[in-house]
N, C-alpha and C positions, 0 to 999 in steps of 0.2 A: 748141541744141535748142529745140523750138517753145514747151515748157516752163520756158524759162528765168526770172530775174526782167527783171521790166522787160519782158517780152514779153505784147501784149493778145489775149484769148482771149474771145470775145461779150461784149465791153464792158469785159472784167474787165483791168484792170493787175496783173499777177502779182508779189508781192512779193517776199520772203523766206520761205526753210524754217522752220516753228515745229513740225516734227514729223514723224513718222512710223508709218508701219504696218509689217505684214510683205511686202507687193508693193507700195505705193503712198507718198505723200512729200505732207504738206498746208502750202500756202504761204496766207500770209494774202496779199492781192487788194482791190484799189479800184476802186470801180466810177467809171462816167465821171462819176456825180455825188458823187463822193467819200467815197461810203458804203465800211466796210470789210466784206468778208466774207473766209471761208476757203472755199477750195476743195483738194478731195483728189484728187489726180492719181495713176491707178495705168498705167504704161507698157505696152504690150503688150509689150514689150523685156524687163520684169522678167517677167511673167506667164510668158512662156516660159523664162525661165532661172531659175522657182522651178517649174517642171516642171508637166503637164497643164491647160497654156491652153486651151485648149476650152473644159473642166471648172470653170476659175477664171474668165472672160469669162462662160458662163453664170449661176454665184455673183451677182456683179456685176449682170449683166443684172435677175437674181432681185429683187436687193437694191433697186436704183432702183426696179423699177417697183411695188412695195412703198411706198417711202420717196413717193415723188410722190404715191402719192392719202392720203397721214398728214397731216392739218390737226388740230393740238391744240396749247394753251398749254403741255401739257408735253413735248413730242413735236419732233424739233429741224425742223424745215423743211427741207425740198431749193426753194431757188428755180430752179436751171438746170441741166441736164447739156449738155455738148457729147461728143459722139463724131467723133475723126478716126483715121485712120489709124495716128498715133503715142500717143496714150494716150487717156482716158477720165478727164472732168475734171466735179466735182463739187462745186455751189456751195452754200453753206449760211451760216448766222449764225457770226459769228466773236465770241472774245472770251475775256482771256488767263486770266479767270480758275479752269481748267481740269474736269475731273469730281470728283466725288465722291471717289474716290479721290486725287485731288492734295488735294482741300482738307484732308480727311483723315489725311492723309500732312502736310501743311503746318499745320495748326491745332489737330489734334486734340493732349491732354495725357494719356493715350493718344486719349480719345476726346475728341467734341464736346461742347460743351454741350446737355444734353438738352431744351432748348426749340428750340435749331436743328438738332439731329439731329430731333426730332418734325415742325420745321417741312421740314422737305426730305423727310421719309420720307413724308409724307401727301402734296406732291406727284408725288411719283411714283407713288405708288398712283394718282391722279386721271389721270398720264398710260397706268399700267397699264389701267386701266378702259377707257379708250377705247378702248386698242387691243384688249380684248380684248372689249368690248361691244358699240362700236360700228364698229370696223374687221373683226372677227371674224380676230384673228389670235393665236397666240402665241409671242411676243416670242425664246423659245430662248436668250438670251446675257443674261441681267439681269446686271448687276455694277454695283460701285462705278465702274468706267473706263468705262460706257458710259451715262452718265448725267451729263451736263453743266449746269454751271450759270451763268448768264449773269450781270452783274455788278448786277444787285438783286435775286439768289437765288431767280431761277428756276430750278427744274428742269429739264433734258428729257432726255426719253430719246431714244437714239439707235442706230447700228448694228444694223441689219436684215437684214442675210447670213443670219440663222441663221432667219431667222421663218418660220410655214409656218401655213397657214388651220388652225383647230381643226377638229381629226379628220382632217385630211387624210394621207395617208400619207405616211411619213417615208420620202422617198428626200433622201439625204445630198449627194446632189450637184445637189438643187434642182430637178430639170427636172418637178418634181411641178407645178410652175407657171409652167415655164420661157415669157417673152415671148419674142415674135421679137425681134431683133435688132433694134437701135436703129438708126435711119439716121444718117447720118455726117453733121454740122451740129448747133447748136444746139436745146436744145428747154428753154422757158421754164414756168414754173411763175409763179402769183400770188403776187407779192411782198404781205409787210404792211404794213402800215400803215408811214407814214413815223416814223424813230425806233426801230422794233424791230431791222431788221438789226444795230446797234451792238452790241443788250444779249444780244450771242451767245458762243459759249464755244468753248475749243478744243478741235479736234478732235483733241487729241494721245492717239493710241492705242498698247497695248504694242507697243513697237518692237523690232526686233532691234539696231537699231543705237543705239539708247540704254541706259545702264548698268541692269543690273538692281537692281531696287529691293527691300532687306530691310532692315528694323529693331526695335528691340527691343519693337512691339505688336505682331507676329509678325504682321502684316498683312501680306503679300508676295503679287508676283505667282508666280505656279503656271506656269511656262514648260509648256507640255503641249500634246501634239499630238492624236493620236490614242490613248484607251485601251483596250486591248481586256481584258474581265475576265478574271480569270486561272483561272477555271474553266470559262472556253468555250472551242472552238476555231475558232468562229466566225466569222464576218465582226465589225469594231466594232460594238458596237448606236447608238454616236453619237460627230459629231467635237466635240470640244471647241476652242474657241478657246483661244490661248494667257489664260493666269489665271481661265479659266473653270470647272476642274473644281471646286474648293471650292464651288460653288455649284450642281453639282448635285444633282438630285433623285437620292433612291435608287435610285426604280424604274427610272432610265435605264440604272444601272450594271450594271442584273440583263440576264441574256439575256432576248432579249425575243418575245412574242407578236406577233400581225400589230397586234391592239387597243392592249396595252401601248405599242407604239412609236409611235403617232400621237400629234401633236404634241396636248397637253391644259394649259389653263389651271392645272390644278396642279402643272405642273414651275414654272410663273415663280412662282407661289405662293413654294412653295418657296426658290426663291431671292431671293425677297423679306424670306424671314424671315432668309437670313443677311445682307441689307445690311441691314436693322436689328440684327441683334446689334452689326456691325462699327461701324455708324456709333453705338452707344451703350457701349462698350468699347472702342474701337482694332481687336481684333482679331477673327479669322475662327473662326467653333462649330466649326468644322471644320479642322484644320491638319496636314500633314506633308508633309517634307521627301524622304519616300519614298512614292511616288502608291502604291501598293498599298496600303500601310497608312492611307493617306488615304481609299481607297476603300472601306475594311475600316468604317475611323470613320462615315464617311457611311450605309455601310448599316446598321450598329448604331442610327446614330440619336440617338447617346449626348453630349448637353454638358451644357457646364457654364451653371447659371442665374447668369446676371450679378446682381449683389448692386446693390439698390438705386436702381433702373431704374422703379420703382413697378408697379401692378397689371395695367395699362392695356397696356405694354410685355407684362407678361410674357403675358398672355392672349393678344397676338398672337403672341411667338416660339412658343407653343406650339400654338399654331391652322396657323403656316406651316410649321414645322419637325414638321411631324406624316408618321410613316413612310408612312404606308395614306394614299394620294390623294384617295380618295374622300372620306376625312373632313378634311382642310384646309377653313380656309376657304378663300369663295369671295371674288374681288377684289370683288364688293359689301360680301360682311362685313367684309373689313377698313378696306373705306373707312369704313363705318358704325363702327365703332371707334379708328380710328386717331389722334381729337382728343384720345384719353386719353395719349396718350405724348409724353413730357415733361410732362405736370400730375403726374406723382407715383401 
């Protein structure tokens, strides 16, 4: 297959599998001058045998041409796409030391130490910012697994399937900004500075074909497809990615107005304040093992305040984790506060 290891794809020597998606497979890759990145390979072979390729190829389309004009220190880089015939290959910073959620899951006793959970949560607020200041978009999928950290604990955020310009209208199947079709060949982006593709992270996202992950900080992934509330009979008001739904906002769960459902800077809010809970406790404000009653919790609104987190923290879980949107803070306020967490 053209995809195999050892086979060179615009410069790239394709290595070994270090992961997987739900349609796509990411091999780390050497470039001719020996630099290593990752690139995420999704086949059009799977696309169709995970049913409405069209539908999922547009996703995709969505996604890159998104990801290509995002230049931020916290923000993960796309340097290259290639499109051929047999799948759609995606170049970016590699580096094993994986998302938030691995380290997380790997270091936390439940949780992190609250000077490096402080230090990682401000930057991604900094990589939020941009995208929502000066990129004008929001983000839709914030979590622990989609925020990587490269190996001298940078941040970035990453996976954009789900982002859509603020205000724009939420059609779920993307074509609210669908590009045309990518032409079949390489297409290059400005690499950094020499020295940064190393200190990149892996792109290993919830897989189906990797063991699911539960332990006793009740941090787990939320396997969830599509939720539709269960006093509508509606269409879904939104798809969730697999491990996504504990992070979201209330008002997406509710049936929605035309206004309500445009994508708005205080749904990532929102899910900003449960990756800080998570990342200063181990586990999620929000948990259950039966989505209904998980979505019961969400709209209640109702957790528990972690003990001992200092002042600084808690003024933000309760600025992000705030039910009325309108009154969250805004990703400027919390940046303007966020130095307090981890000082006590």
């Amino acid at each position: 297959a053209p995809d195999a290891e050892a086979n060179v794809v615009a410069g790239y020597t394709l290595g070994p599998i270090i992961g997987y998606g739900s349609t796509s497979l990411i091999r780390r890759a050497t470039s001719a001058s020996g630099t290593t990145a990752a690139v995420k390979i999704v086949r059009r072979a799977d696309l169709v045998r995970a049913g409405n390729a069209p539908q999922a190829r547009r996703r995709l389309q969505h996604e890159a041409a998104i990801w290509a004009t995002l230049t931020h220190e916290h923000v993960l880089p796309l340097f290259s796409t290639v499109h051929d015939p047999y799948a759609d290959y995606f170049f970016t910073v590699y580096c094993p030391a994986g998302s938030l959620f691995d380290i997380l899951k790997r270091d936390g006793r439940p949780a992190l130490p609250q000077d490096d959970a402080g230090m990682m949560f401000r930057q991604v607020v900094r990589g939020l910012r941009y995208l929502h200041e000066d990129a004008g978009y929001v983000h839709r999928d914030m979590k622990l697994e989609n925020v990587l950290v490269d190996e001298t604990g940078l941040c970035k955020i990453g996976d954009f399937g789900m982002s859509r310009r603020i205000g724009a209208p939420d059609d779920e199947s993307g074509d609210d900004e669908a590009p045309p079709p990518p032409p079949e060949g390489a297409m290059s982006f400005p690499l950094p500075p020499s020295g940064v593709l190393h200190r990149a992270v892996s792109l290993a996202a919830p897989a189906r074909r990797q063991p699911k992950v539960s332990y006793e900080a009740n941090l787990q992934r939320h396997n969830s497809a599509r939720h539709r509330n269960s006093t509508s009979t509606a269409e879904p008001v939104h798809a969730f990615q697999p491990g996504s739904l504990p992070y979201a906002a209330p008002e997406i769960l509710l049936p929605q107005t035309s206004d309500a459902s445009r994508p708005h800077p205080s749904q990532d809010i929102w899910a900003l304040g449960v990756m800080l809970y998570a990342l200063l406790t181990g586990r999620l404000p929000f948990s259950d093992s039966f989505e209904p009653r998980l979505q019961m919790k969400i709209l209640n609104g109702t957790y528990e305040t972690p003990a001992d987190i200092g002042r600084g923290a808690e003024r933000i879980l309760q600025g992000c984790l705030e039910k009325a949107p309108a009154e969250r803070l805004t990703i400027a306020m919390v940046d303007d506060v966020a130095w307090g967490v981890g000082w006590g």
